[in-house]
C-alpha positions as CSV (number, residue, x, y, z in Angstrom):
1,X,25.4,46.1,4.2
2,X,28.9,45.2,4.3
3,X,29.8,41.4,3.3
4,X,31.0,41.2,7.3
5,X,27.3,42.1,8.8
6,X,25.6,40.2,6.0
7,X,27.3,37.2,6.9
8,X,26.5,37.7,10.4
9,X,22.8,38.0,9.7
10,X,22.9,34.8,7.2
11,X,24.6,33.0,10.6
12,X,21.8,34.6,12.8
13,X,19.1,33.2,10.6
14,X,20.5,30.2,9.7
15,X,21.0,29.7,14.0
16,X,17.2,30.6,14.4
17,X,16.4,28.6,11.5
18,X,17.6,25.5,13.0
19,X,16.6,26.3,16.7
20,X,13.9,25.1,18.9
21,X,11.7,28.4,19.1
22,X,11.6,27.7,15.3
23,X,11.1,24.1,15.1
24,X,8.2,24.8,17.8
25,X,6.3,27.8,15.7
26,X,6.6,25.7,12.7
27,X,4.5,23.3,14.4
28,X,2.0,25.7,16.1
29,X,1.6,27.3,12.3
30,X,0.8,23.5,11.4
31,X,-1.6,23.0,13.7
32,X,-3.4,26.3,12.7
33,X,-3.5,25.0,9.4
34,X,-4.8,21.5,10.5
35,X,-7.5,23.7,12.8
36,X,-8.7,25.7,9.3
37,X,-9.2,23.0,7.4
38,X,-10.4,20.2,9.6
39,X,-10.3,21.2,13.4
40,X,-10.7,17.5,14.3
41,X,-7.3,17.1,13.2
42,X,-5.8,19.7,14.9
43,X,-7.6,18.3,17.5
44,X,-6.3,14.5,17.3
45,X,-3.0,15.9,17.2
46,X,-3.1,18.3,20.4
47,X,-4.5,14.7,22.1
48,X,-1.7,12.9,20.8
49,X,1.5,15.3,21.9
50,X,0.1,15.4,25.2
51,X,0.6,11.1,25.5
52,X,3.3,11.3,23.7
53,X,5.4,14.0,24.6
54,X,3.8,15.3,28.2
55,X,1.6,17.8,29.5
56,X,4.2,20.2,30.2
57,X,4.7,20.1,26.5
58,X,1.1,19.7,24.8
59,X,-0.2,22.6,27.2
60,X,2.5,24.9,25.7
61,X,1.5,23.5,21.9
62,X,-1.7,24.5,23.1
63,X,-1.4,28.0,24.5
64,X,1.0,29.2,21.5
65,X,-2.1,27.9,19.0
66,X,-4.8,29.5,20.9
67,X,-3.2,32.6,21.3
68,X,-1.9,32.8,17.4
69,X,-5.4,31.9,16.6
70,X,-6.6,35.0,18.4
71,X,-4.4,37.0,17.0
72,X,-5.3,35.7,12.9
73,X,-2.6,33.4,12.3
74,X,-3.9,30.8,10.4
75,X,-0.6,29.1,9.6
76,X,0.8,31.3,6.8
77,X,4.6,29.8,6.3
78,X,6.8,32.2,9.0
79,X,3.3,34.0,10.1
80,X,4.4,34.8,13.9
81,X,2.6,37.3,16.0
């Protein structure tokens, strides 16, 4: 890789790093974790985005974890599927 395109891809992941569709997964991996250890956590914390930050919002907190869940993401750091 030539220093041009690995500079590109350290811009591109530093971009994602730092974007919404990150920030979100991070917390959908969170709440996976919380829902392994102690689902009434996970649970409390589903009940609280949706007063707090909408339904619009908590249902798609909600669908990402429930289908990540399915798919055996338990929360590993960067685990996406």
């Amino acid at each position: 890789m030539t220093t041009k395109e690995g500079s590109k891809l350290h811009e591109f992941s530093m971009n994602f790093h730092s974007s919404e569709e990150y920030r979100h997964q991070c917390e959908v991996r969170q709440v996976l974790r919380w829902r392994a250890e102690n689902r009434d956590k996970a649970v409390s914390y589903l009940q609280l985005v949706r007063q707090k930050r909408g339904y619009v919002v908590a249902t798609k907190l909600e669908r990402d974890c429930k289908e990540q869940w399915a798919k055996g993401n338990r929360g590993e750091k960067d685990d996406w599927r």
